[in-house]
C-alpha positions in Angstrom: 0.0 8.8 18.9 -2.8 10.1 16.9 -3.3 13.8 17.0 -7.0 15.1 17.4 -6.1 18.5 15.6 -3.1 17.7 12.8 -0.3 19.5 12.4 0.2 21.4 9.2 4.2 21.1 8.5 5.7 23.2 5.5 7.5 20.8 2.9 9.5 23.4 1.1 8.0 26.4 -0.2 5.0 24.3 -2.5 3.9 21.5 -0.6 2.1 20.9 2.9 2.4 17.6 5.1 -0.9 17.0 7.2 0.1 15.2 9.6 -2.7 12.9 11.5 -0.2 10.9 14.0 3.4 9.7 15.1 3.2 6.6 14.3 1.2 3.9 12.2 -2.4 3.0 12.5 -5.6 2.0 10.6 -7.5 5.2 12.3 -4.8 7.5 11.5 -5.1 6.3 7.5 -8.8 5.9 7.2 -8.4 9.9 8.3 -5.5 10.4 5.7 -7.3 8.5 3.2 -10.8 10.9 3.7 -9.5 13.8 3.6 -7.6 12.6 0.2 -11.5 12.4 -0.7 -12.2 15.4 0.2 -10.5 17.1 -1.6 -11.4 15.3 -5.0 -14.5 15.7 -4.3 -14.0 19.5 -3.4 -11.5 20.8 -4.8 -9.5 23.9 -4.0 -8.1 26.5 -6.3 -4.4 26.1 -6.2 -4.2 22.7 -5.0 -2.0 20.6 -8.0 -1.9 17.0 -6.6 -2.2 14.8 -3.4 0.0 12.1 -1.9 -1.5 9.9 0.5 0.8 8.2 2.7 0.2 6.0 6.6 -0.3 8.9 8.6 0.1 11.8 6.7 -1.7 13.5 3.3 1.3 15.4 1.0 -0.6 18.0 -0.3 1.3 19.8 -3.0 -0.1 23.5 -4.1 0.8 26.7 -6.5 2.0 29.1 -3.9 0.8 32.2 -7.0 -2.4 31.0 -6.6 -3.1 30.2 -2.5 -1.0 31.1 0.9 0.4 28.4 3.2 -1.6 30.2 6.0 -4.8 30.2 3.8 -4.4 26.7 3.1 -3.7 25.0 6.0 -7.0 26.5 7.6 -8.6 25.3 4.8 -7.2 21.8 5.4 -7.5 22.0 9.2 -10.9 22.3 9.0 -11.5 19.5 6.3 -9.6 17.3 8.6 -11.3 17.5 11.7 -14.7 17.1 9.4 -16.2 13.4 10.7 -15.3 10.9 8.4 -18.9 10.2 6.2 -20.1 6.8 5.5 -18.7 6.4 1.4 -21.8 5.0 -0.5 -19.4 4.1 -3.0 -18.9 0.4 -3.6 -15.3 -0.7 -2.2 -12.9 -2.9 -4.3 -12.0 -6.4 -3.0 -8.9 -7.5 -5.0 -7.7 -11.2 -5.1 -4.7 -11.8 -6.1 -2.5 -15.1 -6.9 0.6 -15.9 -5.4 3.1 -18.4 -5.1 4.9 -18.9 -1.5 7.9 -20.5 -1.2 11.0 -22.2 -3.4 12.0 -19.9 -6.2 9.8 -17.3 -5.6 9.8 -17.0 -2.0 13.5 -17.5 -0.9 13.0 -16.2 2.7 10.2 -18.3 3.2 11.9 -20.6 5.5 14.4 -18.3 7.7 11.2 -16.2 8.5 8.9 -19.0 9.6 11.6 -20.1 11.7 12.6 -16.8 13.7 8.9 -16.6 14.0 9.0 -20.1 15.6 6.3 -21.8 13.1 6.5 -24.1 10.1 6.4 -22.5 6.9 3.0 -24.2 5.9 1.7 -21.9 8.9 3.0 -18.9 8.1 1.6 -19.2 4.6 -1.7 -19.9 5.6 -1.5 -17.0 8.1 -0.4 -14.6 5.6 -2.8 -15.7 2.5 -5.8 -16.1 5.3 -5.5 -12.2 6.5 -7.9 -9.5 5.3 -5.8 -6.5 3.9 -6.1 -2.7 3.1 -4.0 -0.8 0.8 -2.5 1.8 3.5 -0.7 3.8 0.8 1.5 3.4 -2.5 4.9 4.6 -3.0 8.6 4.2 -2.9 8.5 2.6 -6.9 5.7 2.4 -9.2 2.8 0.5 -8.0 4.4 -0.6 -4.8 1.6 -1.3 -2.5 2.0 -1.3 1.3 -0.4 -3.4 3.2 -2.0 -2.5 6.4 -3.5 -5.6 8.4 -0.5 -8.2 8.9 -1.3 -10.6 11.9 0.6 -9.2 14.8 2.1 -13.4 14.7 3.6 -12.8 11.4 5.6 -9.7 12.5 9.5 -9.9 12.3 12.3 -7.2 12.2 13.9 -6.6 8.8 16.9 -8.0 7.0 20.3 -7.1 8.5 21.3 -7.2 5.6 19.1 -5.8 2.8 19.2 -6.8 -1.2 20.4 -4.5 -3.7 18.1 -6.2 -5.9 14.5 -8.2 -5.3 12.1 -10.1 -8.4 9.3 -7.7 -9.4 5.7 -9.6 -8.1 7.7 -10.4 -5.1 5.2 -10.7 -1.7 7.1 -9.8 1.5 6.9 -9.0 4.8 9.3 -6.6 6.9 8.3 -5.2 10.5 4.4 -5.2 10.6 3.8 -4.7 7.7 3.4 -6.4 3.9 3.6 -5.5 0.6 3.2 -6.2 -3.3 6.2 -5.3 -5.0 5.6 -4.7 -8.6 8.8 -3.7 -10.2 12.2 -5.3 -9.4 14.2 -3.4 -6.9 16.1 -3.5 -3.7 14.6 -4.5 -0.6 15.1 -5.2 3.1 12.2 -7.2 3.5 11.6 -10.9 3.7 10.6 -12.4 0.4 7.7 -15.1 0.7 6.0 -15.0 -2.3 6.1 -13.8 -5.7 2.6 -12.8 -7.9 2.3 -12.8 -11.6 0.0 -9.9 -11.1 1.3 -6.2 -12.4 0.3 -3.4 -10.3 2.3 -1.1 -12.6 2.0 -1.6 -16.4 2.7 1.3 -18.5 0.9 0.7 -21.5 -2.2 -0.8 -19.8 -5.7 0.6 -18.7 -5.3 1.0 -16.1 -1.6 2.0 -15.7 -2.0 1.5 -11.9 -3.8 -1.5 -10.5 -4.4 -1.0 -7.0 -5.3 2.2 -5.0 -5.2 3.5 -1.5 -8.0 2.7 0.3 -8.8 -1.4 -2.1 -9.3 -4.4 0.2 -6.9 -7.4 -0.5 -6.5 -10.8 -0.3 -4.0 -13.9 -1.2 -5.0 -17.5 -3.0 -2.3 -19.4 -3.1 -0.6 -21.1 -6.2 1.4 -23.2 -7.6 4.7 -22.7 -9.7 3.0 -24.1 -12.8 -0.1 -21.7 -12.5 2.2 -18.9 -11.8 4.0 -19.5 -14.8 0.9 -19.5 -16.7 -0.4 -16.5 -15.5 2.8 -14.7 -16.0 2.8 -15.0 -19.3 -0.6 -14.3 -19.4 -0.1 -10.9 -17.2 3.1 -10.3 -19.7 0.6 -9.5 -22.4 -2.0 -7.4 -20.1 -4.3 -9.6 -18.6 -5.2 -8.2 -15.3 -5.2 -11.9 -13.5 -6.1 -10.2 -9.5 -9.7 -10.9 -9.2 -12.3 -7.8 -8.6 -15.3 -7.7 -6.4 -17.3 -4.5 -5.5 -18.7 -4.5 -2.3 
């Protein structure tokens, strides 16, 4: 439920959550993701970083230098502002990945429970027009807002303790790139040779709240190609401004 006046909730004695709904949408994030903009663009004295999530803006402060009460009037306001047309050119990422076999182990199960082949489901997911929603839980892990409703399907009973980094999944209704390997409860499709997180490379973090994506689909033998071309910091996704 999306809230027309968000609620301002204390997250321990440095930090404020604004929250902009209950539960995830598109409206609630475009709201999240403005007010984020916001405050770049305007900043305010005490404020030392922001963390954009689906519904919600973590907005971290100095508590010697502004109030909670002070601030969250400040942010009240700036969140009920009307969200401005952004002259700024948008970035449309394209980025390569290889579905199925190897790197997309899960593949098969998934199309199945969803009741289609796995040629379908792959063209479903590689055709959709995606947002980055928000970025979290390990470096450069990018969760995807704009899965077709089709392609929704509950999570692993059974989650691994440990998942390939580049790996493309899908878990409730939503779908992410995975950068870095780690443990997931998510259905593995896919696997992408592109690094959203590389330490020593400008820029460290690929992707950013807010960039358009979409999927081409490869082959194993391009994906190992580009792997070892992404190994030694070749960006490989494909940028457009629009």
């Amino acid at each position: 439920m999306a809230l027309t006046i968000p609620r301002m909730l204390p997250s321990g004695d440095a930090a404020i959550t604004v929250e902009f709904a209950r539960e995830i949408s598109d409206a609630a994030n475009q709201r999240v993701l403005a007010l984020d903009r916001m405050l770049t663009a305007h900043a305010i004295a005490g404020i030392r970083e922001t963390v954009p999530t689906y519904r919600s803006l973590l907005v971290h402060y100095d508590p010697e230098q502004i109030g909670f009460d002070a601030l969250a009037q400040q942010l009240t306001t700036l969140a009920q502002s009307p969200i401005a047309n952004d002259s700024t050119a948008r970035r449309h990422w394209r980025i390569p990945v290889c579905y199925g076999g190897e790197h997309g182990i899960d593949l098969e199960d998934a199309a199945a429970t969803l009741k289609m082949t796995p040629d379908d489901l792959v063209a479903r997911h590689a055709g959709g027009d995606y947002r980055v929603a928000m970025i979290g839980f390990t470096p450069g892990w990018s969760y995807l807002s704009g899965l077709d409703p089709a392609l929704a399907v509950p999570r692993r009973q059974a989650p691994r303790l440990l998942t390939p980094a580049g790996t493309i999944s899908i878990g409730g209704v939503q779908t992410g790139v995975q950068c870095l390997p780690g443990p997931s409860g998510w259905h593995l499709l896919g696997r992408t040779p592109v690094r959203t997180y590389q330490l020593h490379r400008d820029p460290i973090f690929l992707l950013e709240p807010g960039d358009a994506i979409s999927f081409n689909r490869i082959d194993a033998k391009q994906f190992d190609e580009q792997d070892r071309a992404a190994e030694h910091g070749e960006l490989i996704a494909e940028l457009e401004l629009s």
